[in-house]
Structures are given as C-alpha cells and as structure tokens.
N, C-alpha and C positions, 0 to 999 in steps of 0.2 A: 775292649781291653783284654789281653790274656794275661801271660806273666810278667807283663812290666810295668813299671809306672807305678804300681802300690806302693798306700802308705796304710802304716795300721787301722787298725776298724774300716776302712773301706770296704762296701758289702753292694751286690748289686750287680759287680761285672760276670761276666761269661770267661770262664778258664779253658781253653780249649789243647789236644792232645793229637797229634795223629801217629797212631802205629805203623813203622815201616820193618821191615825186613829188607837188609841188604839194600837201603835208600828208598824202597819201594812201599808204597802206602799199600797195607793188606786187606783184603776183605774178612771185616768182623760180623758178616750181619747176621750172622747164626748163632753168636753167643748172646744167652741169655743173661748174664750178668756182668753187669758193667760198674770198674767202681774207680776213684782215686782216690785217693791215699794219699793227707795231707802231712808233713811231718814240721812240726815247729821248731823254731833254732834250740828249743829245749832237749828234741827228738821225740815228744809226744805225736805219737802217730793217731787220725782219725778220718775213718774209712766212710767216704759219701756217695752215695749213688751218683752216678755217672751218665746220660743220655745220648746217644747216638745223634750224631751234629747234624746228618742227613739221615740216611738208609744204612748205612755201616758199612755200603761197600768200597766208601775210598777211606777208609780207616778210622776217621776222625768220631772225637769224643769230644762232650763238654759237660761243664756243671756249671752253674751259678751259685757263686757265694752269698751266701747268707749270713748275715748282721751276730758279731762279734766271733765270726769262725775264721781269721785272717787277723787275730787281737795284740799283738807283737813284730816289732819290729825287727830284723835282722834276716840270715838266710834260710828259707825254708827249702821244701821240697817236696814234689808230686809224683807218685808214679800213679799209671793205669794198671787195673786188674781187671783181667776178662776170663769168662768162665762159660762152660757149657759142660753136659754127659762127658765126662773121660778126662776133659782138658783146662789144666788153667793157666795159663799164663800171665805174667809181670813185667811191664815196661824195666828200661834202663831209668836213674831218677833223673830230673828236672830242676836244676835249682833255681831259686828265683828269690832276689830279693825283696823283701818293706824297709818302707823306708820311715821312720818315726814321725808322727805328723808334728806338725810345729804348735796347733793350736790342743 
C-alpha cells in the first residue's frame, strides 16, 4: 500500500516517495537525513524519519506507519525532506486521501 486506499487508524503499510527532477528519479544516497512530513486535514504537521527504499540511488524513500499516526479522516499530505553538510531540500507536497472507517 502507498498513498491510497487508507482508512483512519490504519497503521502497518509502507508510504513510499520518489524524488525526481525534471521527471527524472535523482540520486539521494549521500544525504544523511531523510524525513516526511506528515500534515493532517487539520494542518498539524509531524516530521518521521524516512529510510531509503533501496541504496538512494534511484530516489525512492519510505516509512512505515505506525499505529495511530494516520488517526483522521479527510485529505492529508506528505512531503520528503533531505538533508546533508550545505544542502536541504523539500519535495513538492502529495496529497492523499483517508477515508473514515465504517466500524
């Protein structure tokens, strides 16, 4: 699962990210700090460390969420933050909807 198909409290799946430039997947694997940044339809932002999905050279990032960090229904949104010596950079954001569970 990435960003679809959630319903609140759902915890467990793999959220995954890939950085491009100009359509093209970049290589991250020299930055030390990786993170997303969750934002709820409230706009409460909360910043998770991030793991590099392979080796960082074809861009991609993931996390796995964890049990009641996904607790609301409606549209959120994810950007990546990468960091190293001199440079930090911030994805464009990702919205993605939950969707209210029934039970």
């Amino acid at each position: 699962m990435s960003w679809t198909n959630i319903q609140d409290n759902d915890f467990g799946w793999v959220g995954r990210l890939t950085l491009q430039q100009d359509g093209t997947a970049v290589d991250i694997s020299s930055y030390t700090t990786k993170e997303f940044i969750l934002v709820d339809p409230d706009g409460t932002a909360a910043t998770k460390t991030a793991d590099f999905d392979s080796d960082g050279t074809d861009g991609k990032l993931k996390y796995t969420i964890l049990t009641g960090e996904v607790d609301s229904a409606g549209n959120w949104n994810v950007v990546a933050r990468i960091k190293k010596a001199g440079v930090e950079l911030t994805s464009d954001p990702l919205e993605f909807r939950v969707k209210a569970r029934l039970d």
